[in-house]
C-alpha positions as a Markdown table, in Angstrom:
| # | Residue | x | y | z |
|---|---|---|---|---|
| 1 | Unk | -91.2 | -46.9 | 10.8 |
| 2 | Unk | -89.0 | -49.5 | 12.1 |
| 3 | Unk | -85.5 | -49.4 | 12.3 |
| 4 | Unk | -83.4 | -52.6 | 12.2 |
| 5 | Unk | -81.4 | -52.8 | 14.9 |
| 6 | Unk | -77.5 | -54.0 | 15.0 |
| 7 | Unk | -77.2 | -57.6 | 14.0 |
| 8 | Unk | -74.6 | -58.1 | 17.4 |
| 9 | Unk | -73.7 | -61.4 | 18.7 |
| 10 | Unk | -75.4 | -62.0 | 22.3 |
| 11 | Unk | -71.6 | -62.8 | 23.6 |
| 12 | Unk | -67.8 | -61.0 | 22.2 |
| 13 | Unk | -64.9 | -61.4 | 23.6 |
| 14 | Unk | -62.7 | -58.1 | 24.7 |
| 15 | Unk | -60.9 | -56.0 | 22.4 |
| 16 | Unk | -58.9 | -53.0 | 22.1 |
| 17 | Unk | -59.4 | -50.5 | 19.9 |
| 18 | Unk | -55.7 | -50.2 | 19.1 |
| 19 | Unk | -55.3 | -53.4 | 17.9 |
| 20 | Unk | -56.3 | -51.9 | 14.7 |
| 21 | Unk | -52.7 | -50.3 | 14.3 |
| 22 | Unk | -51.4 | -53.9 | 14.1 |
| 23 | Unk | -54.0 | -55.3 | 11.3 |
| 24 | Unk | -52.9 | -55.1 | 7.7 |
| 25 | Unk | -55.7 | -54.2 | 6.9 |
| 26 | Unk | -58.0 | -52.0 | 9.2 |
| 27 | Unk | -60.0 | -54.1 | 10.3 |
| 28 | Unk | -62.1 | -55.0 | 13.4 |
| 29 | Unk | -64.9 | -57.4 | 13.9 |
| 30 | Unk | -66.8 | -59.4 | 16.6 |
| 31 | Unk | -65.6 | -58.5 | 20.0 |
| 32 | Unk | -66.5 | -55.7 | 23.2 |
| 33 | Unk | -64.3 | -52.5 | 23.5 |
| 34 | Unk | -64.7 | -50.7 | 26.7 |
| 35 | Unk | -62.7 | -47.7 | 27.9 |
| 36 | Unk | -60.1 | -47.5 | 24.6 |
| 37 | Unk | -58.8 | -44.0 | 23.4 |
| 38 | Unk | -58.2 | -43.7 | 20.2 |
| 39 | Unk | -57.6 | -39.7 | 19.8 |
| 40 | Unk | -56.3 | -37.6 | 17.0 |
| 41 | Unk | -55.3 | -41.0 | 14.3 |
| 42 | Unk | -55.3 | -41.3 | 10.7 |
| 43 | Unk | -57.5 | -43.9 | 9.5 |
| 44 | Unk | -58.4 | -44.6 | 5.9 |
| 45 | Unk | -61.2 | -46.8 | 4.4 |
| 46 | Unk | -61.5 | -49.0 | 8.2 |
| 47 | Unk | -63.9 | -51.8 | 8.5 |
| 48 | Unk | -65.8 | -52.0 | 11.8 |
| 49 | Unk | -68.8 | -54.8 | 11.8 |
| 50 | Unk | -70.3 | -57.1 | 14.7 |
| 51 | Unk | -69.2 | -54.9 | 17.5 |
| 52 | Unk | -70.0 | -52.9 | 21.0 |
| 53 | Unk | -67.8 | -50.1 | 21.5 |
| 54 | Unk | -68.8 | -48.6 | 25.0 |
| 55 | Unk | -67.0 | -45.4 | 26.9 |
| 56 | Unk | -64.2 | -45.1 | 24.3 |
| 57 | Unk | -62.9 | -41.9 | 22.5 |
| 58 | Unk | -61.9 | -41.5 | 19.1 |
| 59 | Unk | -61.9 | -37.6 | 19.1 |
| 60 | Unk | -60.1 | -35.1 | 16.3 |
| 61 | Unk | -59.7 | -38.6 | 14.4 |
| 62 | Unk | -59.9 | -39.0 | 10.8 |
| 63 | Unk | -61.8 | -41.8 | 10.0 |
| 64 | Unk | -62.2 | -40.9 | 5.9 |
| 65 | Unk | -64.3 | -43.9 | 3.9 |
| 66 | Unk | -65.0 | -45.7 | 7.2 |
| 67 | Unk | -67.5 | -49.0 | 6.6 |
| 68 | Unk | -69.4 | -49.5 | 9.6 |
| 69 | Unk | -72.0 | -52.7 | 9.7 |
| 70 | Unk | -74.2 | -54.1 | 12.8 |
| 71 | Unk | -72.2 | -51.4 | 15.5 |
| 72 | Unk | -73.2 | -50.3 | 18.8 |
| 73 | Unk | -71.8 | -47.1 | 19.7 |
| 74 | Unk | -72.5 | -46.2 | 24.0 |
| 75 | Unk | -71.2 | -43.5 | 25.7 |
| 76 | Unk | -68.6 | -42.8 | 23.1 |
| 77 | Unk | -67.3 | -39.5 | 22.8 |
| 78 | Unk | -66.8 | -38.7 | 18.8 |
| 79 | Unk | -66.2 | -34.9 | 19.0 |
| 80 | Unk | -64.9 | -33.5 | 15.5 |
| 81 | Unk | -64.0 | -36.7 | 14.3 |
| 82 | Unk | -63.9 | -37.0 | 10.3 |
| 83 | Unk | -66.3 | -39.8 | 9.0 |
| 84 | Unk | -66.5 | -38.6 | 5.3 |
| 85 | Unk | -67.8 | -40.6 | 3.1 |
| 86 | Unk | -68.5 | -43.0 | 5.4 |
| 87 | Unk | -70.9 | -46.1 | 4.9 |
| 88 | Unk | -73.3 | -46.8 | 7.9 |
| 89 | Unk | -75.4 | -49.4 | 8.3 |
| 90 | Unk | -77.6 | -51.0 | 10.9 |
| 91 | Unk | -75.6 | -48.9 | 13.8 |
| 92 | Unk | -77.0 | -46.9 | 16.5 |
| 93 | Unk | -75.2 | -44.6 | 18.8 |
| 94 | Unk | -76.5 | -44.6 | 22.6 |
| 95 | Unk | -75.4 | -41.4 | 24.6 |
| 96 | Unk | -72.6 | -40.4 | 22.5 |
| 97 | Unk | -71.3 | -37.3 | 21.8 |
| 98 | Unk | -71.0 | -36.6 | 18.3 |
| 99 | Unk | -69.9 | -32.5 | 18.7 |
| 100 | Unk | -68.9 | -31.5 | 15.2 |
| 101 | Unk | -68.4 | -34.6 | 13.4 |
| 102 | Unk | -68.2 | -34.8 | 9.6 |
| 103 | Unk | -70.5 | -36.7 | 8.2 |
| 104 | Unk | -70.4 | -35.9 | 4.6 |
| 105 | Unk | -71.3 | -37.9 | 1.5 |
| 106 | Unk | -72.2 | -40.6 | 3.9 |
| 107 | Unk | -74.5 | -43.6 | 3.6 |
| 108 | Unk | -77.1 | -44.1 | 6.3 |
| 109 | Unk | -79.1 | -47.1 | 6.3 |
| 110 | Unk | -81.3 | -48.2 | 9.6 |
| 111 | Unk | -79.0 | -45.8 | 11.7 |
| 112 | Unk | -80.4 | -44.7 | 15.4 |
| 113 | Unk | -79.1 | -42.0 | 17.2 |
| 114 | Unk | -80.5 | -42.1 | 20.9 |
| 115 | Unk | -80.0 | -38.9 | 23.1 |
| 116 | Unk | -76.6 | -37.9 | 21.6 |
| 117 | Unk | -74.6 | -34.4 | 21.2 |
| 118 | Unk | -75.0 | -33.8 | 17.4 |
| 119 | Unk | -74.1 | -30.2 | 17.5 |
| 120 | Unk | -72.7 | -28.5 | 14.7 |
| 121 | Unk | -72.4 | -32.1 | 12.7 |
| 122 | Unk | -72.4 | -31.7 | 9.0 |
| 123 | Unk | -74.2 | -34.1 | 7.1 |
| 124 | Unk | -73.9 | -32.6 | 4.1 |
| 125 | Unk | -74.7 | -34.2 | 0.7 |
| 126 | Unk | -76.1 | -37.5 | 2.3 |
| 127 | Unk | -78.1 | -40.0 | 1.8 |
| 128 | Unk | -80.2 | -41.0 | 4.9 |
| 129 | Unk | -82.7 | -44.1 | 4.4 |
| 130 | Unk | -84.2 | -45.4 | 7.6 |
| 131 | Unk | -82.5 | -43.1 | 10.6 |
| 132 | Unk | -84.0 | -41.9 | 13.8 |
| 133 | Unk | -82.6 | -39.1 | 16.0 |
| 134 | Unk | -84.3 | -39.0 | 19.0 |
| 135 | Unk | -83.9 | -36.8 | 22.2 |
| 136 | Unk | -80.7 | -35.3 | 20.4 |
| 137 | Unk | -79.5 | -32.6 | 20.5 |
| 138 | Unk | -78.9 | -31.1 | 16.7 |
| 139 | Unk | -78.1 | -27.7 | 16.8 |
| 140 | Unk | -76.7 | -25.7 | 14.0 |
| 141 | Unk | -76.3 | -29.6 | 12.5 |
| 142 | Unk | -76.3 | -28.8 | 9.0 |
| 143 | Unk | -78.0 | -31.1 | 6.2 |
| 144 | Unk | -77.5 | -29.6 | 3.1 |
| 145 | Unk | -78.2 | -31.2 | -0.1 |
| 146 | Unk | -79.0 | -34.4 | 1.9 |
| 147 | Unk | -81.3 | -37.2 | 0.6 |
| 148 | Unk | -83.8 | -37.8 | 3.6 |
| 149 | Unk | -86.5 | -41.1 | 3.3 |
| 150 | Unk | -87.7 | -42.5 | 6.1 |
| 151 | Unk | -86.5 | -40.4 | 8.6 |
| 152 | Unk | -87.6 | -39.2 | 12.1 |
| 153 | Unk | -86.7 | -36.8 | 14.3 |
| 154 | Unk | -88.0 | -37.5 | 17.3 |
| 155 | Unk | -88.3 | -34.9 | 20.6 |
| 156 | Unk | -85.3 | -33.3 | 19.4 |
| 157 | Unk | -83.6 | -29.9 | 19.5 |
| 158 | Unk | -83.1 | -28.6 | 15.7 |
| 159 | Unk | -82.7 | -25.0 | 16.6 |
| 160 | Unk | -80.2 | -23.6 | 13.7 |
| 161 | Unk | -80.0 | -26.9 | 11.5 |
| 162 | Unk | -80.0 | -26.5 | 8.0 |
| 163 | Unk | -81.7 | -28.5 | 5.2 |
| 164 | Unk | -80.8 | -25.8 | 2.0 |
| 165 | Unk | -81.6 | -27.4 | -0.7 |
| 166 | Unk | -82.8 | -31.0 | 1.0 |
| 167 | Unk | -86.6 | -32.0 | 0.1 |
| 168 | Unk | -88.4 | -32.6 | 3.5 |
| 169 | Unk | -91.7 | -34.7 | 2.3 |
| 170 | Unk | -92.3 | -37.8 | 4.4 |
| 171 | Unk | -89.8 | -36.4 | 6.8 |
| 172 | Unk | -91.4 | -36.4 | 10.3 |
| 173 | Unk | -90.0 | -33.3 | 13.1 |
| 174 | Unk | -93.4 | -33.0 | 14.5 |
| 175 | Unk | -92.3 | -33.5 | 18.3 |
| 176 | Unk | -88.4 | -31.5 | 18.1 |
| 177 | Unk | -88.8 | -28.3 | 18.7 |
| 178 | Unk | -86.2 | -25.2 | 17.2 |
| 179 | Unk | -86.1 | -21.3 | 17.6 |
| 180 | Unk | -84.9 | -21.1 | 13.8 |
| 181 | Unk | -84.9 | -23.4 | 10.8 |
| 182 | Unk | -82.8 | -23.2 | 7.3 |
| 183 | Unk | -85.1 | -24.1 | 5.2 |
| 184 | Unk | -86.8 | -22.9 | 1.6 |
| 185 | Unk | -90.4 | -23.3 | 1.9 |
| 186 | Unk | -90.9 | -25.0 | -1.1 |
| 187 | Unk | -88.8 | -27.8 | 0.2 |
| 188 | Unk | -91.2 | -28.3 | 2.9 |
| 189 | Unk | -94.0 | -30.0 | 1.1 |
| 190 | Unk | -94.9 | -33.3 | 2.5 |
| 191 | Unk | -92.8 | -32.4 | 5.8 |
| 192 | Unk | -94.9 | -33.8 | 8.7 |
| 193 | Unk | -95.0 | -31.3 | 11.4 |
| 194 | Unk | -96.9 | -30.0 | 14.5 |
| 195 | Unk | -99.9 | -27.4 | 14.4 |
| 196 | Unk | -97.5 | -25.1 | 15.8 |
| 197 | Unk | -94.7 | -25.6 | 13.7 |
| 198 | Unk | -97.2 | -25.3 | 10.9 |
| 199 | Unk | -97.8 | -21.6 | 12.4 |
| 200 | Unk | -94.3 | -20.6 | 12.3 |
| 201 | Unk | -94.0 | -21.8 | 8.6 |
| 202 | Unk | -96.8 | -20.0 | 7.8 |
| 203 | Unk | -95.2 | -16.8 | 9.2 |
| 204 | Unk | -92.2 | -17.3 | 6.8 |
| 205 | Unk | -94.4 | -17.1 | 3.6 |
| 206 | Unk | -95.8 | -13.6 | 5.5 |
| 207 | Unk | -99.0 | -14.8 | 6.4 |
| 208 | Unk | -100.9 | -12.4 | 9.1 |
| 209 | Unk | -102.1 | -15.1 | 11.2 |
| 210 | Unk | -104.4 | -14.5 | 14.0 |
């Protein structure tokens, strides 16, 4: 599968993240933020496109209907932040720390999340087209009632994540690894998995294997 990466212009001039207090509307596009904090705000319904945003914090913030297009996210630090409902696009998020975010009834389209702290994030009711998690750590993340297609998880930890009532088939977690899964069996058809993975399935449905 391959993931579109941010459309980003090879040059942006500098920004500040609060600069977005002074737009009518909330709106940032085409520059570099670098070190801005932007903890425990009120945001509704922002626009963020044709950006790098690198070692900046936006923790506790409420970013409700966000619309984020062609983003890179580095070393940001998004810790229970509120991204309901939020459309995501062509963004990837680069050692960032993601601890408890809410990510539900969001849009993912071509979204990479590269070694990041996705603890306790809840992606419930979803739709996830075209995103990669890999070497992240995703425990207890819960992904109920999600919509999953085309979508890897790659070397990561998924020990505790949930995906009640979230159809699996196509969906590849052959290299993560987890101690326990939510998960109805019958969802897991089509699932791609390991041979050991396949195992511990196998002992849910009370199979003596040996």
């Amino acid at each position: 599968m391959k993931v579109i990466k941010p459309n980003i212009p090879a040059e942006l001039p500098q920004g500040n993240f609060q600069d977005i207090l002074y737009e009518e509307d909330p709106h940032l596009s085409n520059m570099e933020i670098e070190g801005s904090h932007f903890d425990n705000e009120v945001l509704d319904r922002v626009h963020l496109n044709n950006m790098v945003i690198k070692q900046s914090t936006f923790q506790h913030t409420s970013f409700e209907n966000i619309d984020i297009t062609d983003v890179l996210f580095e070393n940001c630090d998004l810790s229970n932040a509120d991204l309901s409902k939020a459309s995501i696009h062509r963004v990837a998020f680069k050692n960032c720390k993601l601890l408890g975010v809410q990510f539900i009834e969001g849009r993912f389209g071509n979204v990479t999340f590269d070694n990041c702290v996705l603890s306790m994030c809840n992606f419930g009711d979803s739709k996830l087209e075209k995103t990669q998690f890999t070497e992240s750590n995703l425990q207890n993340a819960d992904f109920f009632n999600c919509k999953l297609a085309k979508t890897i998880y790659s070397y990561c930890d998924l020990t505790g994540a949930n995906f009640d009532s979230t159809k699996l088939k196509g969906v590849d977690i052959s290299t993560s690894q987890f101690e326990t899964l939510v998960v109805k069996i019958e969802d897991l058809k089509g699932c791609i998995v390991s041979q050991h993975q396949a195992i511990h399935f196998a002992s849910m449905l009370g199979l003596d294997i040996r």
